[in-house]
N, C-alpha and C positions, 0 to 999 in steps of 0.2 A: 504494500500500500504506500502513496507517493503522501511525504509529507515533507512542512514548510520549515527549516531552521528556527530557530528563537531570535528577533530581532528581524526576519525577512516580513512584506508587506506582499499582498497581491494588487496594491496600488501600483501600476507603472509608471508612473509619474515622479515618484518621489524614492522607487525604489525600482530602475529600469533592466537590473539585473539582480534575479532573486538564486538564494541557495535554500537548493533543497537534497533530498534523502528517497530514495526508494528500494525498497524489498526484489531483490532480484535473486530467486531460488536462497541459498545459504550466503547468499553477500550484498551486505547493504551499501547500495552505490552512491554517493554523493555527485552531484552534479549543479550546474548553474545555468539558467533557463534567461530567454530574455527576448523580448517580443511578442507581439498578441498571439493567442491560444493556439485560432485556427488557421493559423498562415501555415503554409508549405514548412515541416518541420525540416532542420540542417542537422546534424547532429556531428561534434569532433570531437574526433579520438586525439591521443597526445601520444608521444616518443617516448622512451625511458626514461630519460631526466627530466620530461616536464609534467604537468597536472594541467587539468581544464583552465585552472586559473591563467594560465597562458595565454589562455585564446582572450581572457579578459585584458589582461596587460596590454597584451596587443593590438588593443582597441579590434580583434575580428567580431565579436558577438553585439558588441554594440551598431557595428556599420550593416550588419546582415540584418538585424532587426529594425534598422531605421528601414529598412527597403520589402519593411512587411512582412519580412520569412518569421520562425519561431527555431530560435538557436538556442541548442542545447550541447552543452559541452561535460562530461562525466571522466570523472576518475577510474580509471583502472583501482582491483581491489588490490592490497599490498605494494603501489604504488609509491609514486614522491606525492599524491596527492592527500585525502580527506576521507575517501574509500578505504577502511579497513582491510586487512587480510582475511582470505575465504578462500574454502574452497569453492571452486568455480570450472566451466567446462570455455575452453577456448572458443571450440567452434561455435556455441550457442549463444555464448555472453552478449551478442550485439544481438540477435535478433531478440531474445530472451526481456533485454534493455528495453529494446522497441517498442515488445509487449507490454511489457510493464506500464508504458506510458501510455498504451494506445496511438501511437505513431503512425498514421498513413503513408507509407509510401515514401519515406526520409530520404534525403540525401545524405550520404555519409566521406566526411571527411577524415580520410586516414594517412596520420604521417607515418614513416618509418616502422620501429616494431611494431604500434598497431595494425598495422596492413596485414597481420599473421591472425588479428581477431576478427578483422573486416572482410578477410580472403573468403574463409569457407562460407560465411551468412549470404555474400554476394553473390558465390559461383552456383552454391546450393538453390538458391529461391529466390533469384535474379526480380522478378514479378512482385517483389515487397518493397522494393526500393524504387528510386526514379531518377536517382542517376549518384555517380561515385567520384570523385576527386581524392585519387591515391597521392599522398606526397611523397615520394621514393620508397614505396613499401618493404617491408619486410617480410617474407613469406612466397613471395611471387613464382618461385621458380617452381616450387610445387604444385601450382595450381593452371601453369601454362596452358593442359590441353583442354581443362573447363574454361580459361578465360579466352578459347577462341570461340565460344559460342555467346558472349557476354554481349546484348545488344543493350543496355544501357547507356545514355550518354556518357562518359566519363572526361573529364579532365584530369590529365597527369602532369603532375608537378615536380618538376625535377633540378638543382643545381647543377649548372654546368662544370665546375670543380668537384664534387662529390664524391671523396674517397671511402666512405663507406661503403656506398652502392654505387659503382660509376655511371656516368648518363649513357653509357648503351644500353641500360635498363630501361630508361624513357623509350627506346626505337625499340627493344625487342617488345615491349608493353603494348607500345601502339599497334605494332605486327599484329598480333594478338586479335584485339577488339574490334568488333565488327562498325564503336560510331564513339571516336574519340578525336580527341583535339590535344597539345600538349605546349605546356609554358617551360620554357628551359632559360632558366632565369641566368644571364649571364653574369659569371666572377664567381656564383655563389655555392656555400660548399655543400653539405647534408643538410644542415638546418636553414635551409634558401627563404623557408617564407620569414623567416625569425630576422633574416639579414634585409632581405628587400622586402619589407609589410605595404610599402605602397605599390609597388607593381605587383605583387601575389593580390591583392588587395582589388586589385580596380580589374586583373582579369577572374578571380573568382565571382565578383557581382556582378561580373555581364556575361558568366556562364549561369550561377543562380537563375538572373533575370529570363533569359532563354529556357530556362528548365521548366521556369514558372508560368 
């Protein structure tokens, strides 16, 4: 059952990003919500050193909800974030999430290792989602011959320096998808949307906008 922090409002006005808690199987996932109810849900996943709080710093949750959508950003459980440790099942965690909230058809944004949580929910039940923006994922290579059937819009996001996952990952990714587009953010390394927020930033709203 989804409930509200001590101190959060459902006033938008005065509290335009709320923290909230939901019951998801044996791990209670904290998360931070932000935009009207029933706008097209976003929902971001974070990398191993970061938590949802990220996507706040970053001003991303804020700029996605001025443009109508309902952006939800959640902690991994045992994380750097707010999310407890649980046992939890990898490949279910995001759709499971989904549920939990009643999510129509999300968008789902996955940087780096979460792209190993994002993978199987995506490839498995393609038809729950409406479209994917992987940021250099983690997991990808396992999942190659389901993601040649992936007709979801996707945007890949990818640093042109990138030594964790080099950017021929962006071109074999695109190989792949049957309706994708991709940003190869130049200079920048693994964590490219963290280094350039305004270019990741202005082509992520007008793939949103498009999706919407």
């Amino acid at each position: 059952m989804e409930s509200m922090d001590e101190g959060s409002t459902a006033d938008q006005a005065s509290a335009p990003i709320l923290e909230k808690s939901v019951q998801v199987g044996a791990a209670k996932i904290h998360y931070l919500e932000a935009g009207p109810r029933l706008g097209v849900p976003v929902v971001f996943m974070h990398g191993s050193r970061f938590q949802a709080e990220t996507w706040r710093e970053l001003g991303t949750l804020q700029l996605v909800a001025a443009r109508g959508l309902r952006a939800i950003a959640f902690d991994l459980p045992g994380g750097e974030g707010k999310s407890p440790a649980a046992e939890f099942s990898i490949e279910q965690l995001v759709a499971q999430f989904c549920a939990a909230l009643a999510l129509q058809r999300p968008i789902i944004v996955s940087p780096s290792m979460s792209g190993r949580l994002a993978l199987p929910a995506i490839t498995r039940n393609p038809e729950r989602f409406r479209a994917w923006v992987p940021i250099a994922p983690a997991g990808m290579e396992a999942f190659l011959e389901p993601l040649s059937e992936l007709a979801i819009p996707t945007l890949i996001v990818w640093g042109e320096k990138d030594r964790v996952f080099p950017v021929e990952g962006a071109r074999k990714l695109a190989s792949r998808l049957v309706r994708s587009e991709s940003l190869i953010l130049k200079g920048a390394s693994h964590t490219c949307y963290l280094e350039q927020p305004e270019t990741f930033h202005e082509r992520l709203l007008e793939f949103l906008t498009e999706i919407e």
